[in-house]
N, CA, C and O atoms as a DFTB+ gen file, in Angstrom:
272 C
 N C O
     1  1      16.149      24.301      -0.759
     2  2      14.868      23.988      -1.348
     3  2      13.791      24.140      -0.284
     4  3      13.985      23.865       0.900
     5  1      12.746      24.553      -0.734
     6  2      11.698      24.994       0.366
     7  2      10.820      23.918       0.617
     8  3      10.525      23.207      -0.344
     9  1      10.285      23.630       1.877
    10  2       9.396      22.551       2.049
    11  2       8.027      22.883       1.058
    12  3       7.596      24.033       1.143
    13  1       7.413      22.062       0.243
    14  2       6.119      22.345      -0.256
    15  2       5.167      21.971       0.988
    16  3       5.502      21.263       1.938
    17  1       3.819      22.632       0.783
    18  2       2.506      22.642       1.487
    19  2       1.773      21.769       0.836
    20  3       1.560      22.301      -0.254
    21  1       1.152      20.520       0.866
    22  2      -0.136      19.832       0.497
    23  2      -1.124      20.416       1.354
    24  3      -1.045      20.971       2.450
    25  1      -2.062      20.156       0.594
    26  2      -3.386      20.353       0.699
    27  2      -4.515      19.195       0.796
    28  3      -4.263      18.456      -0.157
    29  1      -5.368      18.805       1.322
    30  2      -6.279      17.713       0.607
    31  2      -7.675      18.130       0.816
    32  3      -7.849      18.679       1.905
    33  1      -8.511      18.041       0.218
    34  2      -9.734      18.876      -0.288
    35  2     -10.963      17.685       0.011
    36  3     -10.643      16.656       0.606
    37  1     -12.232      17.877      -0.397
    38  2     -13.048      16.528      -0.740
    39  2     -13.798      17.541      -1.869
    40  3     -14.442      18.463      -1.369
    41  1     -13.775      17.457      -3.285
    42  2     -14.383      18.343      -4.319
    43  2     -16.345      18.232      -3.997
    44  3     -16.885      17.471      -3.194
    45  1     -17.179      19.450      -5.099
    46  2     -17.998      19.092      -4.733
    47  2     -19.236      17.304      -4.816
    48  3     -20.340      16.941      -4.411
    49  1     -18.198      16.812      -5.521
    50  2     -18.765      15.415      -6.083
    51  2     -18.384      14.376      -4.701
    52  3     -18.785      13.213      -4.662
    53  1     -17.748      14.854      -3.856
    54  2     -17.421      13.794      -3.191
    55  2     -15.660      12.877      -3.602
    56  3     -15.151      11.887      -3.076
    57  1     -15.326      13.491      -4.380
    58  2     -14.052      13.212      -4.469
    59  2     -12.564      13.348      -3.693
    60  3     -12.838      14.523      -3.449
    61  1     -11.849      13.262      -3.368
    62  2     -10.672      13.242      -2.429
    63  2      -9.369      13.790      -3.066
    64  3      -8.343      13.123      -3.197
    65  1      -9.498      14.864      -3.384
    66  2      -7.852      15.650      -4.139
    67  2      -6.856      16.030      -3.190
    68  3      -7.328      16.575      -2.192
    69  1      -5.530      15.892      -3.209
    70  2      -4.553      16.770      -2.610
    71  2      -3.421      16.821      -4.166
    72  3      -3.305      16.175      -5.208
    73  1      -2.607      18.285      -3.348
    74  2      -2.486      18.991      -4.490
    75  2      -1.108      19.962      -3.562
    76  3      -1.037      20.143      -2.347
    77  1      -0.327      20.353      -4.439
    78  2       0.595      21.192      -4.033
    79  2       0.227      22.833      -3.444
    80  3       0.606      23.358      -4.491
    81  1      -0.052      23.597      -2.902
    82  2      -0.807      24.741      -2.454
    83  2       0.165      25.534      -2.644
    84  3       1.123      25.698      -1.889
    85  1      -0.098      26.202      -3.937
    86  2       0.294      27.762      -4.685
    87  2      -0.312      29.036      -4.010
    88  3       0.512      29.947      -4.096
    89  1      -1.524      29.456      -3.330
    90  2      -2.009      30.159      -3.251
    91  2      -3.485      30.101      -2.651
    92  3      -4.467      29.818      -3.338
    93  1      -3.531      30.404      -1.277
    94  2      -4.788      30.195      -0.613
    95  2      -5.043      31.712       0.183
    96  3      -4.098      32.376       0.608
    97  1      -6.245      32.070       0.288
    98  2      -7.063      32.841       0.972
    99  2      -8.204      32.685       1.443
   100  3      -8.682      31.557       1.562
   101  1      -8.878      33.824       1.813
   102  2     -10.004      33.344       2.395
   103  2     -10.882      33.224       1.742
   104  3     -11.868      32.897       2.404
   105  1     -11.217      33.395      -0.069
   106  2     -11.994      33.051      -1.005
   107  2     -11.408      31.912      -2.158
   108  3     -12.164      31.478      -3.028
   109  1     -10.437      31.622      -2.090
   110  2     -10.027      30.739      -3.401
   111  2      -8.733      30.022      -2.854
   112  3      -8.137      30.625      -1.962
   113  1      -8.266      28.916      -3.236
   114  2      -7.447      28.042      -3.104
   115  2      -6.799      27.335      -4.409
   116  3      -7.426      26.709      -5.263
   117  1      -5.587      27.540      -4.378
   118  2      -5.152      27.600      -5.823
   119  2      -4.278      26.533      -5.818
   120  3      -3.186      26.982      -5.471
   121  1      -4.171      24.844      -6.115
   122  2      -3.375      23.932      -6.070
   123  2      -2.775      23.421      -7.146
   124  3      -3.358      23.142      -8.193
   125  1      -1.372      23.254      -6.888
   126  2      -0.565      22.700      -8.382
   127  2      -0.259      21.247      -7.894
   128  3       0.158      20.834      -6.812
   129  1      -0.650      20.523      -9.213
   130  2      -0.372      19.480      -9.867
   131  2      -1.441      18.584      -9.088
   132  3      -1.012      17.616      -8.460
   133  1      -3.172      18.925      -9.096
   134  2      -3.985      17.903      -8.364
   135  2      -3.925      16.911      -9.088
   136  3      -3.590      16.801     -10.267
   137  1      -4.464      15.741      -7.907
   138  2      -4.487      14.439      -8.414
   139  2      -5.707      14.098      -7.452
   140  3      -5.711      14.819      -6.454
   141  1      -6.927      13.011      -7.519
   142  2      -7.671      12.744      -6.895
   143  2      -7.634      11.043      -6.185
   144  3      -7.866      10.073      -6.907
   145  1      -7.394      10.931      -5.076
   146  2      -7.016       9.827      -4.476
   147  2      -8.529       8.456      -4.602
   148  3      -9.655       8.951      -4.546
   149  1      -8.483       7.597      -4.687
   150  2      -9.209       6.462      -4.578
   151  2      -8.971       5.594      -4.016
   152  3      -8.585       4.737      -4.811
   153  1      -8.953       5.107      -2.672
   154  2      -8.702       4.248      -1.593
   155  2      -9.912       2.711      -1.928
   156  3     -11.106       2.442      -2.053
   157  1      -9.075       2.328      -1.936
   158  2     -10.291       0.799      -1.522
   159  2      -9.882      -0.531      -1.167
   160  3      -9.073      -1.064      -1.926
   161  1     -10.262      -1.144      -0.210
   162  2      -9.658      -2.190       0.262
   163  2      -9.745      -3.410      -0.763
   164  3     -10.545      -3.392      -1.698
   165  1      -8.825      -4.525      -0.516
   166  2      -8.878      -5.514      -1.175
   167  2     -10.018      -6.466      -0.465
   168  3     -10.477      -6.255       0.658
   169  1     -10.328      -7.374      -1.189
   170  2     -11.496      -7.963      -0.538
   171  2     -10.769      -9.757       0.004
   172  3     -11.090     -10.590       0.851
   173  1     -10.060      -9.687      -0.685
   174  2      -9.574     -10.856      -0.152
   175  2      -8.217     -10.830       0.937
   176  3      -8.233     -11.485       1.979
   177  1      -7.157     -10.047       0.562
   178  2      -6.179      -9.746       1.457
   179  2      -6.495      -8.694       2.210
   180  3      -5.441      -8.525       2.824
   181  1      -7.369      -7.720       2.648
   182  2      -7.777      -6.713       3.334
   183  2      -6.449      -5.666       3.241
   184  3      -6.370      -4.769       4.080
   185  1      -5.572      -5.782       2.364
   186  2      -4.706      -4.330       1.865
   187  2      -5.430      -2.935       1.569
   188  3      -6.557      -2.734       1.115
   189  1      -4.980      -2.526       1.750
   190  2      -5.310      -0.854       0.583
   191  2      -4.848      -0.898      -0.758
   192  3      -3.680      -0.984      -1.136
   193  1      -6.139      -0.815      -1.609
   194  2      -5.318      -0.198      -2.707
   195  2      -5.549       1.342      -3.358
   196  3      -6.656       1.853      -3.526
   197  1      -4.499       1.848      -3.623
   198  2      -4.230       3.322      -3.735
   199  2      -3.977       3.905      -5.383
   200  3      -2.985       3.873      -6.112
   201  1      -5.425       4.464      -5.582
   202  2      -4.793       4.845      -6.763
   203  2      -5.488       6.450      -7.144
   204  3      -6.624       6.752      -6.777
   205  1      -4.702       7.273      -7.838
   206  2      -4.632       8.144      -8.250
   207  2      -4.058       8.784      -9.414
   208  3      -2.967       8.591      -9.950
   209  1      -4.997       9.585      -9.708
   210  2      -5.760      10.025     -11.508
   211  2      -5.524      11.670     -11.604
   212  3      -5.851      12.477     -10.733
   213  1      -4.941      11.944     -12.749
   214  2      -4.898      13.593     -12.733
   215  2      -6.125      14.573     -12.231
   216  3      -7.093      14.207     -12.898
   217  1      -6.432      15.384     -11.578
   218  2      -7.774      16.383     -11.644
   219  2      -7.712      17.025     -13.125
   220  3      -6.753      17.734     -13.431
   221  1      -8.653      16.786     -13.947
   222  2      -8.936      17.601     -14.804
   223  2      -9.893      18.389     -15.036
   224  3     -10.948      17.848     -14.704
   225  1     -10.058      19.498     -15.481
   226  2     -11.054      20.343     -15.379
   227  2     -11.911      20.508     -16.416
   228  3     -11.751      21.601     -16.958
   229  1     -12.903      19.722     -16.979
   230  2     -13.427      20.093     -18.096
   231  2     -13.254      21.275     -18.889
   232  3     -12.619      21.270     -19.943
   233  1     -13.893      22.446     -18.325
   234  2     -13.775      23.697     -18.664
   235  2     -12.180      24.148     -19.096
   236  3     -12.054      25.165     -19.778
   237  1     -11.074      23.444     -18.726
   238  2      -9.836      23.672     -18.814
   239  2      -9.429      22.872     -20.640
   240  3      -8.866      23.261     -21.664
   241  1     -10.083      21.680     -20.196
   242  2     -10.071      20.822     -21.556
   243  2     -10.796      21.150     -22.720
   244  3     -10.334      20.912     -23.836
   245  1     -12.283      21.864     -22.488
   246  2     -13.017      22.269     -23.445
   247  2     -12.325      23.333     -24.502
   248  3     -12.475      23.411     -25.721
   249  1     -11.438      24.202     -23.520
   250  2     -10.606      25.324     -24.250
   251  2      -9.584      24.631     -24.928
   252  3      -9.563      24.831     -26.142
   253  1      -8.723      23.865     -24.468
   254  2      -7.721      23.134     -25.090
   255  2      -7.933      22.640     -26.300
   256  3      -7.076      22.756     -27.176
   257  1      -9.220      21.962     -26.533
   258  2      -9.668      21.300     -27.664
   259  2     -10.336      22.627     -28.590
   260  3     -10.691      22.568     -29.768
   261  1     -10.378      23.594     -27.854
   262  2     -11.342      24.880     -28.992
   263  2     -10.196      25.423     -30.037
   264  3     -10.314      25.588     -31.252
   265  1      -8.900      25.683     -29.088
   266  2      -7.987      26.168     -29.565
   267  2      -6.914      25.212     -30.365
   268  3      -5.984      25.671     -31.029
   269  1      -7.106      24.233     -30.250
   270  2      -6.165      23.386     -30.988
   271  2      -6.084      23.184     -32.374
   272  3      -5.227      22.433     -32.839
């Protein structure tokens, strides 16, 4: 089994994705299965808490729902 490549990005919103890396060059970067990370400390126990949400792409969803 081959080692996979992560990736981790910051999108243009300011968001924090890493993602499996299918396909990168020097114009486009192509990642499978993003997810966008959300870090934030606890305020009372000073832990991390870690959570993460599918990347979805509007434009990906808009079609989904055209064609359905």
């Amino acid at each position: 089994m081959a080692d996979k490549q992560y990736k981790t990005i910051v999108d243009h919103i300011g968001r924090t994705v890493i993602g499996n890396v299918v396909k990168e060059d020097s114009k486009t970067l192509t990642l499978n299965n993003p997810v966008i990370i959300h870090v934030q400390p606890d305020q009372e126990s000073g832990q991390l808490q870690v959570q993460s949400f599918p990347y979805i792409f509007m434009e990906q969803l808009f079609q989904y729902l055209m064609f359905s």
